[in-house]
KOLDOTOR-444476 format. One record per residue (C-alpha): residue number from 0; residue in three letters; z negated, y negated, x negated. Coordinates in nm, 3 decimals, padded with zeros to 5 digits. Layout:
N
   num   residu         w         v         u
   NUM      Ala         Z         Y         X
...
***
This chain:
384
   num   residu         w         v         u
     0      Unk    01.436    05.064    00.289
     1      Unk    01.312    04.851    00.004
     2      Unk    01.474    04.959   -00.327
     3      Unk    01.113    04.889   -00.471
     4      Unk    00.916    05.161   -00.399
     5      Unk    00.541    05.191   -00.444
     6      Unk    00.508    05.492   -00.576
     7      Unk    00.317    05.633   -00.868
     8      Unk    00.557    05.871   -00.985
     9      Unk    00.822    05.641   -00.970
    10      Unk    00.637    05.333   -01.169
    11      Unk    00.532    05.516   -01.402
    12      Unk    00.830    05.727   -01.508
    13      Unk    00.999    05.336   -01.514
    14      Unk    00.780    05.273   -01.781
    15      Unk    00.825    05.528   -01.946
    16      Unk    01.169    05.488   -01.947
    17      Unk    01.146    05.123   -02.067
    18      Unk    00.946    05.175   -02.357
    19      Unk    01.055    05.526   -02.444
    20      Unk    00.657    05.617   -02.444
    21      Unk    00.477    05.890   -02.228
    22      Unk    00.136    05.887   -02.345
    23      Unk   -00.115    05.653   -02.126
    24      Unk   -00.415    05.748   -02.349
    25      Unk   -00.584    05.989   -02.031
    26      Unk   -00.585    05.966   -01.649
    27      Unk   -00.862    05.707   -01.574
    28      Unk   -00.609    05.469   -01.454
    29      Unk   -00.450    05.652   -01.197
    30      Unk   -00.666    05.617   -00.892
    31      Unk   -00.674    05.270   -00.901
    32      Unk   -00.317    05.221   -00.955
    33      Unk   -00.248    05.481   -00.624
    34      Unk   -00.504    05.220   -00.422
    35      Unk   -00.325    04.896   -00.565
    36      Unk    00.026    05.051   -00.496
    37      Unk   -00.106    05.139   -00.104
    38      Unk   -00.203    04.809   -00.131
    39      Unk    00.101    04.685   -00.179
    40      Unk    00.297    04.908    00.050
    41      Unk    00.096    04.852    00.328
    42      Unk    00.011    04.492    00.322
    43      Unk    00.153    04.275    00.640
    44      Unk    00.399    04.020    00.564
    45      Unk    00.501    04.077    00.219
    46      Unk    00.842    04.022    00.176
    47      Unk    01.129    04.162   -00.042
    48      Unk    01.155    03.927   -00.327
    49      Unk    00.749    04.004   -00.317
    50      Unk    00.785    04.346   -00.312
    51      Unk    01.005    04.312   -00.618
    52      Unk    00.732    04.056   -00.814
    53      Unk    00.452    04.291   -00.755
    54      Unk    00.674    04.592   -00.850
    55      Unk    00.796    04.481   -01.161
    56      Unk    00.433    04.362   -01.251
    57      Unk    00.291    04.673   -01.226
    58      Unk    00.579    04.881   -01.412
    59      Unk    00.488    04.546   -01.714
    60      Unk    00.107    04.698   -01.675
    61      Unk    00.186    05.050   -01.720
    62      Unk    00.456    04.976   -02.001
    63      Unk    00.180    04.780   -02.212
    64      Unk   -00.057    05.040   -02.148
    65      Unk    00.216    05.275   -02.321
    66      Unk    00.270    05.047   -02.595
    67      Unk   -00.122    04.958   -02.639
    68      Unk   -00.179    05.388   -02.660
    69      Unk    00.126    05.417   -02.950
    70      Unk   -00.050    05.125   -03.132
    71      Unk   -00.420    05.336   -03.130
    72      Unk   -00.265    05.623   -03.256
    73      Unk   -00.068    05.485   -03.502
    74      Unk   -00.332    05.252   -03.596
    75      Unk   -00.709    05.414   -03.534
    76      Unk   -00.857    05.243   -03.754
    77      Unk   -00.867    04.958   -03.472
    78      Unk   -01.150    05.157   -03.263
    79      Unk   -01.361    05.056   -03.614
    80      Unk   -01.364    04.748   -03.554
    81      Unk   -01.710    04.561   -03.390
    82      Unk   -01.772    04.284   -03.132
    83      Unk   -02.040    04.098   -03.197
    84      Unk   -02.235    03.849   -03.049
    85      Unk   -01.960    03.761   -02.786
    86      Unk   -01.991    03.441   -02.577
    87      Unk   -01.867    03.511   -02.215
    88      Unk   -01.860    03.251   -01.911
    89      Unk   -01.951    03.387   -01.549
    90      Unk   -01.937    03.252   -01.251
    91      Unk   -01.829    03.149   -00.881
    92      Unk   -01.412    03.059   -00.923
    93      Unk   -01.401    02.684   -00.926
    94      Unk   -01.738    02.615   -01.053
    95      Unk   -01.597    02.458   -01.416
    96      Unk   -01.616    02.755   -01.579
    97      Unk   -01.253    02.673   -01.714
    98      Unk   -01.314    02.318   -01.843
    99      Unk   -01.626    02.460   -02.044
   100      Unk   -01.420    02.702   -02.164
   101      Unk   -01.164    02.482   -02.352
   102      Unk   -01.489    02.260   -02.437
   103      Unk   -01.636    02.586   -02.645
   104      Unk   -01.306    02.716   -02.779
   105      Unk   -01.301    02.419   -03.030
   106      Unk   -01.585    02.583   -03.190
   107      Unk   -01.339    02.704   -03.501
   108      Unk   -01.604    03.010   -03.506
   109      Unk   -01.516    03.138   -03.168
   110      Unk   -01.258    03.314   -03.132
   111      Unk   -01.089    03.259   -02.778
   112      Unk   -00.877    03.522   -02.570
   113      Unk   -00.558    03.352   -02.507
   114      Unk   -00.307    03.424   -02.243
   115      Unk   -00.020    03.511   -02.431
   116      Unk   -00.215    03.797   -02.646
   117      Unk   -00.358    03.904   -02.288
   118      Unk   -00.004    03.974   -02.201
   119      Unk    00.084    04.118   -02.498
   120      Unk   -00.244    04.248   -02.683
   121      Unk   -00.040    04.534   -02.871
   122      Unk    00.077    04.475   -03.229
   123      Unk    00.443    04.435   -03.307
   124      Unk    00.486    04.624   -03.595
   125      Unk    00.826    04.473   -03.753
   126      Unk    00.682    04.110   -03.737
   127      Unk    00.703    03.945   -04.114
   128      Unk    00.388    03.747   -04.222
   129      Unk    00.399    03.384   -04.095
   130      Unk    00.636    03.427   -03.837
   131      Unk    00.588    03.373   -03.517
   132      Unk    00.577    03.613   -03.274
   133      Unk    00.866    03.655   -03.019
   134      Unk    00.687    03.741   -02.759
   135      Unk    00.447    03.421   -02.782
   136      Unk    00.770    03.183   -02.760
   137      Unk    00.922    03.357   -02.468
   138      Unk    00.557    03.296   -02.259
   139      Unk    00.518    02.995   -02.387
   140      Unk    00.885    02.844   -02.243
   141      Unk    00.819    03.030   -01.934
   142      Unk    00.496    02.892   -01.862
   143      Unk    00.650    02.483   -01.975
   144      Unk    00.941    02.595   -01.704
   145      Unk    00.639    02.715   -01.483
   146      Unk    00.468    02.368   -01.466
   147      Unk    00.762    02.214   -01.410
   148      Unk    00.885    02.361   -01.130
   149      Unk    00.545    02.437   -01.012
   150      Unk    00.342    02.094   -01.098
   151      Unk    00.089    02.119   -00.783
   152      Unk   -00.055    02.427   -00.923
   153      Unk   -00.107    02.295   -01.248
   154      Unk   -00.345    02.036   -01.090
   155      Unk   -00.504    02.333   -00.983
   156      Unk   -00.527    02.548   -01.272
   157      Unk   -00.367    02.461   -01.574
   158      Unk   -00.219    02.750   -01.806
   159      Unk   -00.007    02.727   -02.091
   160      Unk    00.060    03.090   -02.359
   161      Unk   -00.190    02.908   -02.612
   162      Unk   -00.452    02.798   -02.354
   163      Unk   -00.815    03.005   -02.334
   164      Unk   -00.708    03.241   -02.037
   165      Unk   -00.959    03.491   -01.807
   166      Unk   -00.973    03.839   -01.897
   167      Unk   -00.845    03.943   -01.575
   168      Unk   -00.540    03.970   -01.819
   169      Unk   -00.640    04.251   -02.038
   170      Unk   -00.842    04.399   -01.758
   171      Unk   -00.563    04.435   -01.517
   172      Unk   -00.451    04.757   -01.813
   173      Unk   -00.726    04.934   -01.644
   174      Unk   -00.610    04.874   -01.282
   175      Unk   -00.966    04.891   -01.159
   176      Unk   -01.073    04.504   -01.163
   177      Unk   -00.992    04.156   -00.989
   178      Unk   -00.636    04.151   -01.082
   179      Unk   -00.525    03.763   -01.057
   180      Unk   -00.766    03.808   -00.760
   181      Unk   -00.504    03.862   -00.434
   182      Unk   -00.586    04.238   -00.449
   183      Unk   -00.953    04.228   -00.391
   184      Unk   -00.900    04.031   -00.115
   185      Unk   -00.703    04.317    00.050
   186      Unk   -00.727    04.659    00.225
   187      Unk   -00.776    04.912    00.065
   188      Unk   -00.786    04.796   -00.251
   189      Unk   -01.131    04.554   -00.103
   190      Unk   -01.313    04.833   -00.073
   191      Unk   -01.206    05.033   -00.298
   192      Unk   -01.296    04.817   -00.596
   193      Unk   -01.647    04.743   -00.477
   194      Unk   -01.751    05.077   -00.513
   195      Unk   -01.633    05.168   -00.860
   196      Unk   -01.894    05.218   -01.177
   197      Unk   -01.699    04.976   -01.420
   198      Unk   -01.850    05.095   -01.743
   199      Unk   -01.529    05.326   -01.811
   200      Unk   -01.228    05.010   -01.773
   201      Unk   -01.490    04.771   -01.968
   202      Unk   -01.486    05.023   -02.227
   203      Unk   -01.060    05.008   -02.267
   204      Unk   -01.102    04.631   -02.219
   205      Unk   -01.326    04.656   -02.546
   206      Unk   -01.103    04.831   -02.748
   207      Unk   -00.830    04.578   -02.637
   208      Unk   -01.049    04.330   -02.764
   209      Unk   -01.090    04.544   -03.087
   210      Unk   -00.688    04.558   -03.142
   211      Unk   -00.662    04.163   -03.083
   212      Unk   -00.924    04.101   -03.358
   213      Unk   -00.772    04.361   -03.572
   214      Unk   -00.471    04.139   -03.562
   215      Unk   -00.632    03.805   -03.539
   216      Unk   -00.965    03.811   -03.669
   217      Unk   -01.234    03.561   -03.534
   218      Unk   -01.543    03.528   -03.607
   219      Unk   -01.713    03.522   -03.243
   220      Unk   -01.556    03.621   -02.929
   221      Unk   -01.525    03.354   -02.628
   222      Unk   -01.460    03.509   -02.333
   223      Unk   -01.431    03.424   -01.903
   224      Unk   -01.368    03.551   -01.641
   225      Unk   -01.553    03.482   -01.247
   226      Unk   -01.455    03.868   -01.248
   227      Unk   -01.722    03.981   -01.444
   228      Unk   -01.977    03.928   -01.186
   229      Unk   -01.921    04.266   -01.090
   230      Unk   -01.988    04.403   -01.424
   231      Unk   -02.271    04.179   -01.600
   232      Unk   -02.482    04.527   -01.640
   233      Unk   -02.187    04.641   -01.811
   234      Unk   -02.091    04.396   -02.037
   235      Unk   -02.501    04.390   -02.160
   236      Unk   -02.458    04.820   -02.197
   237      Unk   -02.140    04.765   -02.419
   238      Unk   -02.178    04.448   -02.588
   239      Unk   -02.621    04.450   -02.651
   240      Unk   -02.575    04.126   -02.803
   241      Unk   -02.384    03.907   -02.566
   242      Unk   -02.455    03.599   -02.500
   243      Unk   -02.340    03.520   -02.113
   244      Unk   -02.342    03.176   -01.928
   245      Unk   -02.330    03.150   -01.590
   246      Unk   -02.209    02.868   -01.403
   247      Unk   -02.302    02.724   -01.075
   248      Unk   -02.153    02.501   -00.804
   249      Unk   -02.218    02.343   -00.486
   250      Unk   -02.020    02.647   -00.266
   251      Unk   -01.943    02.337   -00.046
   252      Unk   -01.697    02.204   -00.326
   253      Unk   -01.661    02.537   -00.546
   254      Unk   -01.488    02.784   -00.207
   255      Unk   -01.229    02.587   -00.069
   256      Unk   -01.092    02.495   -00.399
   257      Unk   -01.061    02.852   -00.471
   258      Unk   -00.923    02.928   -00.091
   259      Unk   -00.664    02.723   -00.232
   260      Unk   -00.584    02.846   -00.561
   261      Unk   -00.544    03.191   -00.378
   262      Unk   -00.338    03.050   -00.081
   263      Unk   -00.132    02.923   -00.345
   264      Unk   -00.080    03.258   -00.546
   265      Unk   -00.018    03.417   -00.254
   266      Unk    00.289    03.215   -00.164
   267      Unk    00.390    03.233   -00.557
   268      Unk    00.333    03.655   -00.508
   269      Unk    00.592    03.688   -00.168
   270      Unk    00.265    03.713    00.042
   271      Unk    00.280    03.519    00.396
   272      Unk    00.012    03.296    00.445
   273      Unk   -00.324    03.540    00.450
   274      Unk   -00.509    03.556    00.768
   275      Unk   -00.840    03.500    00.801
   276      Unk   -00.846    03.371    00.413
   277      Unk   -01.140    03.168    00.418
   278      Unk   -01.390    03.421    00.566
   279      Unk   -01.252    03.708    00.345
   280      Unk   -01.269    03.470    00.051
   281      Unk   -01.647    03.433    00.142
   282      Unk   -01.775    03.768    00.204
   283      Unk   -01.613    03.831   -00.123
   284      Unk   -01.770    03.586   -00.330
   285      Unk   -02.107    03.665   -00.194
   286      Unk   -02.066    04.017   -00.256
   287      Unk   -01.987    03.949   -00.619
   288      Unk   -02.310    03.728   -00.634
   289      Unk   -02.519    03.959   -00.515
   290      Unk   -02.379    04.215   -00.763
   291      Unk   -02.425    04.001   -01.069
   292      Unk   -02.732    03.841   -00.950
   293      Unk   -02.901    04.181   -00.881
   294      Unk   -02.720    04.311   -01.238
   295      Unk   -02.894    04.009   -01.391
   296      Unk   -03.237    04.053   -01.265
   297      Unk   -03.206    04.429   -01.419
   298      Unk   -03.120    04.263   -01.770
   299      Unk   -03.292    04.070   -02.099
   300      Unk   -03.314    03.705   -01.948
   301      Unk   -03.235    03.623   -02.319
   302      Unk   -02.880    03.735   -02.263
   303      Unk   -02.822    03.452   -02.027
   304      Unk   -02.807    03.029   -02.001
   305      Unk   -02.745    02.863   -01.661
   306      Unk   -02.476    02.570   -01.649
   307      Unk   -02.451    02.344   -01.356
   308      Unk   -02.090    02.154   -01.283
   309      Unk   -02.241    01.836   -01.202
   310      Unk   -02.514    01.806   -01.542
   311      Unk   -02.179    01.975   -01.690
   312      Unk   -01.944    01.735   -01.556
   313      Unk   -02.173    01.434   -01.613
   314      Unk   -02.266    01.510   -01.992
   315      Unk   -02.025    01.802   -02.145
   316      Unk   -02.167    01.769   -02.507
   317      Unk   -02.512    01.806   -02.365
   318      Unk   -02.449    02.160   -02.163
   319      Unk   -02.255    02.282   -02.506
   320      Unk   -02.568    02.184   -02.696
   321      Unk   -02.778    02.348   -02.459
   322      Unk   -02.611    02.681   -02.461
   323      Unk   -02.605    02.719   -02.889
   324      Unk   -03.001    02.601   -02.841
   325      Unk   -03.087    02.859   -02.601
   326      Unk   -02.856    03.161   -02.798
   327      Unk   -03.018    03.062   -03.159
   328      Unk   -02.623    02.974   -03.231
   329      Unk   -02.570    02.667   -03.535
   330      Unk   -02.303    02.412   -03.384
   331      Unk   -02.169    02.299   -03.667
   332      Unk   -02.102    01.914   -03.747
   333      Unk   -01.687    02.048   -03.765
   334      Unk   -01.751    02.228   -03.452
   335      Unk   -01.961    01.924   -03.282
   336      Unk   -01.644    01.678   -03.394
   337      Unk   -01.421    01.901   -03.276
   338      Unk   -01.570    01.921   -02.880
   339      Unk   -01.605    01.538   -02.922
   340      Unk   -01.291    01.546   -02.962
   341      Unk   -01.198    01.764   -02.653
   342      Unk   -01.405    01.580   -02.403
   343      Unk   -01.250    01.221   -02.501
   344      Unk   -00.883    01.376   -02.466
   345      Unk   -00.938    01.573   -02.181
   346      Unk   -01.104    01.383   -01.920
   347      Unk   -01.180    01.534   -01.529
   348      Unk   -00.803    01.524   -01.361
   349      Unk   -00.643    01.486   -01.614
   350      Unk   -00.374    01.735   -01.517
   351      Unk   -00.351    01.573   -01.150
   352      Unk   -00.627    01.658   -00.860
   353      Unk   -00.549    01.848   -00.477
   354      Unk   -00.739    01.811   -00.213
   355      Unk   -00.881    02.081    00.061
   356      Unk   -01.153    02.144    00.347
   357      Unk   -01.366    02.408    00.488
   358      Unk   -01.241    02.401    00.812
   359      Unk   -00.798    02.399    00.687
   360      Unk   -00.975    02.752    00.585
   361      Unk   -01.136    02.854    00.908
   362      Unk   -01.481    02.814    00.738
   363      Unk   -01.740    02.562    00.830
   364      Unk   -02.053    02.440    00.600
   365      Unk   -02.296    02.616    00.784
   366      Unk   -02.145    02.963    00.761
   367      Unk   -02.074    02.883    00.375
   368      Unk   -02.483    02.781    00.367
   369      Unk   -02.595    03.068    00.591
   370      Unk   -02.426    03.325    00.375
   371      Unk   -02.500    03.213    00.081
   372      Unk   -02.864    03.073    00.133
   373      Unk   -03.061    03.358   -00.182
   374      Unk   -02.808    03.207   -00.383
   375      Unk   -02.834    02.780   -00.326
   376      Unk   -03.210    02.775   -00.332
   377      Unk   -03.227    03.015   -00.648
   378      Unk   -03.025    02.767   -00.856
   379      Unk   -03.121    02.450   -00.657
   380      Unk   -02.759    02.408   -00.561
   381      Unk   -02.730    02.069   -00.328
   382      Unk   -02.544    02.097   -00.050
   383      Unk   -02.645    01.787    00.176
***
């Protein structure tokens, strides 16, 4: 028997025993932390050393959870703080959503999430002004060690601890989202998932976004994540002014680049090779579409700009400009300089290209067009 057992009791008296905490801030979490540990347990061909990276990554989730709780109560004058007008990028996985996110996170008035204060969004409370924090350093060497012993998955996705990151981060607190996006591709957590009201984990991933400004003021939010397809209804209940771009690919090009970012993590998680990836990997997507697109429809069409990847790809300043136009937003001449800047020193590839097919994914172009046919002619997506 595996010394790591996924069990709730036993996780999360770990983590309580780590940080010396007990209070989770309420209940909410625990349902979805039962289905992910299932999950877990039950899944075919995970192996030991897997077992143990999932483990310990879910005894980090519940331990941050504690820490994040201490922090509100010793600090609640953090729940005062307001989000406004936040920018946040949606869309398909793989449909440039990243690249446009670095683009607008020159902007010095946003204020991009970044993946080390995802990791660690709590405050530490002996730091001295002008110091760096610990924690930052440690994630930042890991991740430089990362790329180098992993460089085919930096060509493709590139992540460093001061890089614009997803909120999958912070959301993962509230074990009832996308995760790094493995779990929603499995039974039961599949299932479960789709058929949860997310207004209750947006609302802790708001006030983790209230205890990051608290510490780091910005003056605008930038936010992304494909995951919030699920929740575009919620993020326009909770955040009234947000201004949301959606991005849209060729599914042709856009799904077997993500098969293989997720046939890739699930290697790096102790997962065997997934069967039956590609077609899972579909029915997901277009379930998440249909979601959002349906949440979208039920919304102010002033909370939303389209972006295509190829007008995207083919003139970057042009999309930016496009999306302050549409949100009444001033670009700045500093903040027009600075994305000037971004597109001449970042060009397309520049941290190495993979390749990958349909059919390696047991997926063909006319099931990808068949499934997704509402969704290509709505946004004039080309797929000849």
């Amino acid at each position: 028997m595996s010394e790591f057992l996924f069990n709730e009791d036993v996780v999360i008296e770990k983590a309580r025993e780590a940080t010396g905490l007990s209070d989770f801030g309420g209940d909410d979490f625990r349902e979805g932390l039962r289905v992910l540990l299932k999950t877990y347990d039950t899944s075919a061909g995970l192996s030991e050393k897997g077992r143990k990276i999932n483990w310990r990554r879910v005894v980090q989730l519940l331990e941050t959870r504690l820490r994040v709780q201490a922090a509100l109560t010793r600090h609640p004058e953090i729940l005062q703080e307001e989000i406004r007008r936040p920018m946040v990028l949606v869309g398909l996985p793989r449909t440039g959503t990243s690249a446009l996110f670095n683009l607008l996170g020159r902007d010095p008035a946003t204020r991009p999430l970044l993946l080390w204060e995802g990791i660690f969004p709590d405050p530490l409370e002996d730091l001295e002004e002008g110091q760096p924090d610990p924690r930052y350093l440690a994630i930042k060497a890991s991740y430089d060690r990362m790329r180098e012993k992993d460089p085919d998955f930096t060509k493709i996705h590139f992540a460093g601890a001061d890089v614009p990151e997803e909120c999958v981060i912070p959301l993962a607190y509230t074990f009832c989202h996308v995760h790094i996006g493995l779990e929603v591709l499995l039974e039961p957590y599949q299932t479960w998932f789709q058929q949860q009201d997310l207004h209750a984990p947006y609302a802790y991933y708001r006030d983790l976004l209230k205890m990051l400004q608290w510490q780091r003021p910005g003056e605008r939010w930038l936010l992304k994540s494909p995951g919030h397809l699920w929740a575009m209804d919620v993020l326009v209940d909770l955040f009234p002014d947000v201004c949301i771009i959606v991005t849209h690919r060729n599914p042709l090009e856009s799904i077997p680049s993500y098969c293989s970012m997720m046939e890739a993590l699930f290697q790096s998680r102790g997962f065997s090779d997934p069967k039956d990836l590609g077609p899972t990997v579909l029915e997901y997507l277009a379930r998440s579409l249909e979601r959002g697109l349906e949440a979208r429809d039920h919304s102010d069409p002033g909370c939303f700009v389209d972006v295509r990847f190829e007008e995207f790809v083919s003139n970057p300043l042009a999309s930016a400009r496009g999306i302050y136009n549409q949100f009444n937003i001033e670009l700045s001449a500093e903040a027009e300089a600075a994305l000037v800047d971004q597109v001449e020193n970042n060009p397309k590839g520049k941290h190495g290209s993979h390749r990958y097919t349909l059919e390696q994914y047991g997926l063909s172009a006319d099931k990808v067009k068949d499934r997704l046919a509402s969704y290509i002619d709505r946004f004039e997506l080309g797929t000849s």
